[in-house]
N, C-alpha and C positions, 0 to 999 in steps of 0.2 A: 779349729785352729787353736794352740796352745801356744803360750809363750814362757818361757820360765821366770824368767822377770827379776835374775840375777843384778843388771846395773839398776833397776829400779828398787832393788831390796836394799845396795848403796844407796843411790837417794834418798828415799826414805830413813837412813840408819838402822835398820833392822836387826843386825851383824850386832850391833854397841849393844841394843837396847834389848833385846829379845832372843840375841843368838840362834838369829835367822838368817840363813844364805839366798833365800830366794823368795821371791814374791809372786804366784802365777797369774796370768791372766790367761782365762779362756772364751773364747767367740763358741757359744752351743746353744741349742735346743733344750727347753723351752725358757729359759732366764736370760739367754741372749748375750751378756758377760756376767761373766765371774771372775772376782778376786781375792787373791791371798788364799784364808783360812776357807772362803767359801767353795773353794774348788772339790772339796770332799764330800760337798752335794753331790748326789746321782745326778746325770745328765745324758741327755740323747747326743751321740755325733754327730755332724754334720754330716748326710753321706756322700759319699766319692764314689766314683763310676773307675774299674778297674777293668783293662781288656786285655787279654793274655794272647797271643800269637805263638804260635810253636813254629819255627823254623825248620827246613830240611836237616835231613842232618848232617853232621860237617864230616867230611873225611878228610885223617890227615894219614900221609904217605911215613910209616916209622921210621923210611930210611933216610929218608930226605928232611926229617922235622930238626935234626940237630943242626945240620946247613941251613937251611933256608927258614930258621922259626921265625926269624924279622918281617920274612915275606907274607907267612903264613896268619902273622898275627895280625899284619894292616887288612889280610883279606877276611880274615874273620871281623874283625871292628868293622869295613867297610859294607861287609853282607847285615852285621847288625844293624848300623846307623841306618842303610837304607830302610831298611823292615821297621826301625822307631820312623824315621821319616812321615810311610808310610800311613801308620797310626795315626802321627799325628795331623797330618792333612785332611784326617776323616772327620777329628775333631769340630765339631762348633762354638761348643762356650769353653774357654781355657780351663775355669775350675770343673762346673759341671759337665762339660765331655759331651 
């Protein structure tokens, strides 16, 4: 997890002193945080658990798409939302997955 640490580089004066716009903090492996200049250390990600679903595929009617695109788009969002739904009910830990 990254943060760029923009109103913290105000805090600090940064901008006045060094003509610096940002300050980072980062949450990583094996240093744990890091700040500012030190973020230019190598460092391991945290890693994320990423799960891809492919959906049927969508067919839309050419003749009817200019009439009904209102229709057709709440039905596309709604076939999506469900299928993220899905996903995420399988989950167990929020971050780790």
């Amino acid at each position: 997890m990254a943060v760029q640490g923009i109103r913290l580089a105000k805090i600090l004066r940064l901008e006045r002193l060094f003509r610096i716009h940002t300050f980072p903090v980062i949450f990583c492996l094996p240093w744990i945080l890091v700040v500012g200049p030190f973020s230019l250390i190598p460092y391991w990600p945290l890693p994320a658990k990423v799960t891809v679903q492919v959906g049927d595929p969508i067919l839309l009617d050419e003749a009817n798409i200019s009439e009904d695109f209102q229709e057709e788009y709440r039905r596309l969002h709604s076939e999506m939302q469900a299928m993220m739904n899905r996903l995420y009910a399988r989950r167990r830990l929020p971050v780790l997955g």
